[in-house]
C-alpha positions as MATLAB code, in Angstrom:
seq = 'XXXXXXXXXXXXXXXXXXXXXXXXXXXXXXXXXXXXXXXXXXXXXXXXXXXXXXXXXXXXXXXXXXXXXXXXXXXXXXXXXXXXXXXXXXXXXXXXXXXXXXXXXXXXXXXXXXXXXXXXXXXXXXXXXXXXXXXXXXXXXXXXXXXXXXXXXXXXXXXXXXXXXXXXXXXXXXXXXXXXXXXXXXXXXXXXXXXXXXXXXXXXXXXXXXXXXXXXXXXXXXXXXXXXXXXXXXXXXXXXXXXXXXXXX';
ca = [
     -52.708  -11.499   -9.637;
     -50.136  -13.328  -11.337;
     -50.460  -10.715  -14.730;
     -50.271   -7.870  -11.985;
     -47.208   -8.921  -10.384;
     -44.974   -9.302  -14.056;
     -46.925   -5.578  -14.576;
     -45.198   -4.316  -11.691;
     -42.054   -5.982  -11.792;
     -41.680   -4.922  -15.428;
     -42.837   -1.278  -14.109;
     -39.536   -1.684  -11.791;
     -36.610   -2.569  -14.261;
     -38.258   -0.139  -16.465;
     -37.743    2.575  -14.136;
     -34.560    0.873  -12.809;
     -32.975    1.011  -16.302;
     -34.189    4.602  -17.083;
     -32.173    5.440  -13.494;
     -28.867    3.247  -14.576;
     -28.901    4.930  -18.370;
     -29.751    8.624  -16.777;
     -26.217    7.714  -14.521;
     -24.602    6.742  -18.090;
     -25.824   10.165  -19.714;
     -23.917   11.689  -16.409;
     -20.831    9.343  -16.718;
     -20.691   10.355  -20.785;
     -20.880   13.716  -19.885;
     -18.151   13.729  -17.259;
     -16.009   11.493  -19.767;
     -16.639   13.961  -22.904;
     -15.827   17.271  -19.999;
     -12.519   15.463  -19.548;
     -11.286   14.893  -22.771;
     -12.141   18.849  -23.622;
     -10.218   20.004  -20.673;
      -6.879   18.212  -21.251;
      -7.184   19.499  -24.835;
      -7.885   23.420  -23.685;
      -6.166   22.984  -20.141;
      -3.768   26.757  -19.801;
      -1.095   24.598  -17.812;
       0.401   22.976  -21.348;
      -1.482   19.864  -20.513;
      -2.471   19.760  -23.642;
       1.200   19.690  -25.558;
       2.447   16.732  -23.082;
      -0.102   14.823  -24.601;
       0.620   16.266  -28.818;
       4.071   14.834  -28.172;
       3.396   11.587  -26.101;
       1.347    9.211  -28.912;
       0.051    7.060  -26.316;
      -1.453    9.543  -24.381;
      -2.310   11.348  -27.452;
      -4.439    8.433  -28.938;
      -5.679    8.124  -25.039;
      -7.455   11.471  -24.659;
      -9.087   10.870  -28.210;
     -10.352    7.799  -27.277;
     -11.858    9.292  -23.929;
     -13.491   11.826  -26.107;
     -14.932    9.246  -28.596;
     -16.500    7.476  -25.622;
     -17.862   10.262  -23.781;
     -19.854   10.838  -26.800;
     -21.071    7.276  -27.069;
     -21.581    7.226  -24.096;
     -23.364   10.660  -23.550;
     -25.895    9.370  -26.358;
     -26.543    6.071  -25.255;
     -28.005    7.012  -21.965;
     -30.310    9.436  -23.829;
     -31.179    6.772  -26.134;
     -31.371    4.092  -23.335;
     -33.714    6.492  -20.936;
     -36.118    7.108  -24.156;
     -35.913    3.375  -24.623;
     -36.967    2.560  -21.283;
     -39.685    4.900  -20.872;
     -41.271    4.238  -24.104;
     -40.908    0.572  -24.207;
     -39.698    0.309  -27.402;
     -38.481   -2.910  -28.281;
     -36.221   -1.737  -31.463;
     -35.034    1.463  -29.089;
     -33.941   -1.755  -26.555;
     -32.320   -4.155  -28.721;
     -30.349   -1.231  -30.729;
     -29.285   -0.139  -26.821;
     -28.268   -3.692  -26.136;
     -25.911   -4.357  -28.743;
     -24.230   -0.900  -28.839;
     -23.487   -1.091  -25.042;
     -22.441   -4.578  -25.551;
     -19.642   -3.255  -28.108;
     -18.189    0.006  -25.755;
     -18.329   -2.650  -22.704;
     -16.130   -4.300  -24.593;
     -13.941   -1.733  -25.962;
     -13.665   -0.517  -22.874;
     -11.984   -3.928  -21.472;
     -10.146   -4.079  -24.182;
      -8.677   -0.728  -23.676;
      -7.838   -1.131  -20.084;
      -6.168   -4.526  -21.206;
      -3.746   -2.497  -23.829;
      -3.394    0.305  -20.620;
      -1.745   -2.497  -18.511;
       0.116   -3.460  -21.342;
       1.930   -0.468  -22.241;
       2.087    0.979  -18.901;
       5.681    0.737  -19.493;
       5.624    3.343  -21.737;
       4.985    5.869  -18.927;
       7.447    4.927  -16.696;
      10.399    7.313  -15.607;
      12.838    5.184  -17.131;
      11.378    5.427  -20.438;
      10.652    9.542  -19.789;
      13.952    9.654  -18.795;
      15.549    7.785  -21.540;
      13.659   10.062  -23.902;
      14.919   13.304  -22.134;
      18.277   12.079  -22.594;
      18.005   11.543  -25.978;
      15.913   14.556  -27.612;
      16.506   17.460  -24.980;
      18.542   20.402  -26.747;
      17.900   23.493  -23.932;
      16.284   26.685  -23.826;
      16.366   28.023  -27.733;
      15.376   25.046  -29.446;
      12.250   25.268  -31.235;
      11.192   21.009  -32.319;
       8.672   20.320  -30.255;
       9.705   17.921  -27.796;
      11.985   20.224  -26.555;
       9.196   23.497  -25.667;
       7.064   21.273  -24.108;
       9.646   20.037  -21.640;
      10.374   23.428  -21.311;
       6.518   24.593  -20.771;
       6.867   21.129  -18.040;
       9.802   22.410  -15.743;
       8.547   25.958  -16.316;
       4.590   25.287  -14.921;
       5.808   22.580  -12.268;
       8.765   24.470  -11.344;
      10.645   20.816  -11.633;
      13.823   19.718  -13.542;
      14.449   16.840  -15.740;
      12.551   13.105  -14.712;
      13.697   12.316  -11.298;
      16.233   14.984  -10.861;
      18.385   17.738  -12.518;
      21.172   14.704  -12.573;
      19.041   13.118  -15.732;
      21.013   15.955  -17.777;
      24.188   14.418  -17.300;
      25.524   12.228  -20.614;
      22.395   13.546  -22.386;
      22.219   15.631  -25.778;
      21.628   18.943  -23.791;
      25.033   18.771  -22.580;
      26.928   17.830  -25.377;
      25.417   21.240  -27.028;
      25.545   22.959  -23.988;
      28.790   21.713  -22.253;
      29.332   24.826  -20.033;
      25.633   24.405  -18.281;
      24.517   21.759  -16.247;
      21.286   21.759  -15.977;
      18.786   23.681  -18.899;
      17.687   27.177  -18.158;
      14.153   26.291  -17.618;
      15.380   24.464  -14.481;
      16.065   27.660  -12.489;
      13.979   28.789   -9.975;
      12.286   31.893  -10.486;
      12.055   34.973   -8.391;
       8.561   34.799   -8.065;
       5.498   33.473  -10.040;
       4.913   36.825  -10.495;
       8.309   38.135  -12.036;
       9.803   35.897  -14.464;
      13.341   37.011  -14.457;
      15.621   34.513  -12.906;
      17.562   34.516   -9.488;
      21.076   33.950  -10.127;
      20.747   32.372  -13.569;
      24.376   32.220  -13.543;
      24.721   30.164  -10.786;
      21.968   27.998  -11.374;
      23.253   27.040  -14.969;
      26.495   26.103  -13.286;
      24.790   23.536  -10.748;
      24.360   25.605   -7.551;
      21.507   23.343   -5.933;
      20.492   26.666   -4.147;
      19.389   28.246   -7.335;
      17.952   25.489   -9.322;
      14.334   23.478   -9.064;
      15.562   19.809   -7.520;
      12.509   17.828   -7.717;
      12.023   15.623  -10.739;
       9.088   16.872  -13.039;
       7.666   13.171  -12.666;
       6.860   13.145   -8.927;
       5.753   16.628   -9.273;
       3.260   16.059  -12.275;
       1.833   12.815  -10.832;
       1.054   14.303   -7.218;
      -0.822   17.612   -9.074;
      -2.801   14.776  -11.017;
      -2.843   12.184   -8.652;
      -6.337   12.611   -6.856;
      -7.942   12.977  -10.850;
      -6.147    9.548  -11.476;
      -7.977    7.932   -9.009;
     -11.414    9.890   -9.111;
     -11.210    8.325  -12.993;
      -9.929    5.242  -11.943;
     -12.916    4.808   -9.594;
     -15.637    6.225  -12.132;
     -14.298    4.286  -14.330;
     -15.238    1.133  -11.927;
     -18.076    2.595  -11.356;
     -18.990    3.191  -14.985;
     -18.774   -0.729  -15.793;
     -20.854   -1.481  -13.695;
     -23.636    0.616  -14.555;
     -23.273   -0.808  -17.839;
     -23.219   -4.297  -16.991;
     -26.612   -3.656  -15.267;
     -28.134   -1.663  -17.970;
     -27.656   -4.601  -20.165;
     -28.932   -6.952  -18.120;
     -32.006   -4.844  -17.623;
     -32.455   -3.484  -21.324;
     -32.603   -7.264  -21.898;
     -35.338   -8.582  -19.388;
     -37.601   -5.107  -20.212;
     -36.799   -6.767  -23.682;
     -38.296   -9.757  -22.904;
     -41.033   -8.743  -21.213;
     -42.498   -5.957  -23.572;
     -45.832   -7.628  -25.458;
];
């Protein structure tokens, strides 16, 4: 009886590991489907991230997981159903090291959160911003910004003022890329003119942060929460891979 129970309770984390590794396959997947869109995303995602190292080395790191990720569930679910104990141990240790690389990225995250503040966007606007006809690349993607969020500057159009873009440009006040359009469908301007001079009426007023952060704000926290989520299921699958470990003949 005793032989038939640690049967069937081996039966059960055997299963019960093959379920937690099939949701790490899914969460790998999702991961790796992430990291491709923000690379081929049409709304100049993408060149936000080529010019912002953090979040550069971020979405590369996503990727890299995703495909860890992706092919340690496969290699956990064959583990588990075959009861193999190299298949386990091999399983073990490699989820042991993204766990941890995982922490340790969310630690360096918290750390240099500060690096995606406004202050430091702003800071940077002020700085590198030269207007409409330059071509580095800081520059067109702030452009390609305040043109696909219909925004202006960090906070406001005010961030212009004292910055680089006005000492080259001292007749405009705000960039041309901060005036609104005449529809999304025609791209000529409404009183560019007037806009360029300040007129609030003909210019974008919100700050490109705000805007940016409420179009991405419910992926934030869907990742945020998978991410949770994701940890957990790891946590487990180790702690399972190592009892089915223990109890394979």
């Amino acid at each position: 009886i005793e032989t038939s129970m640690e049967g069937d309770c081996l039966s059960c984390i055997k299963y019960l590991m093959f379920v937690f590794n099939f949701l790490i396959f899914l969460g790998g997947s999702f991961l790796l489907g992430v990291g491709i869109w923000v690379l081929v995303d049409p709304t100049d995602f993408r060149e936000i991230v080529a010019t912002n190292p953090l979040l550069f080395t971020g979405v590369h790191i996503i990727l890299a997981m995703g495909g860890m990720l992706f092919l340690l569930g496969f290699l956990g679910c064959c583990g588990a159903i075959r009861e193999n104990k190299c298949l386990l141990l091999f399983f073990f240790m490699f989820i042991l090291i993204i766990f941890l690389a995982e922490l340790a990225a969310a630690i360096l995250a918290f750390i240099f959160r500060e690096h995606l503040t406004k202050e430091h966007f702003t800071k940077e606007l002020r700085k590198h911003y030269q207007g409409l006809n330059a071509t580095d690349v800081f520059t067109t993607t702030w452009n390609a910004i305040m043109n696909t969020f219909d925004c202006c500057g960090v906070n406001s159009p005010e961030d212009f003022e004292g910055s680089l873009f006005r000492v080259l440009n001292p007749s405009d006040m705000v960039p041309e890329a901060c005036c609104r359009r005449n529809s999304h469908l025609d791209l000529s301007f409404s009183n560019k003119d007037e806009c360029l001079a300040g007129n609030m009426l003909y210019r974008n007023n919100k700050g490109c942060y705000s805007s940016v952060v409420d179009y991405f704000e419910m992926y934030i926290y869907v990742a945020g929460a998978l991410a949770i989520v994701l940890l957990t299921i790891e946590l487990f699958a180790m702690v399972f891979a190592m009892c089915l470990f223990k109890g394979i003949q």
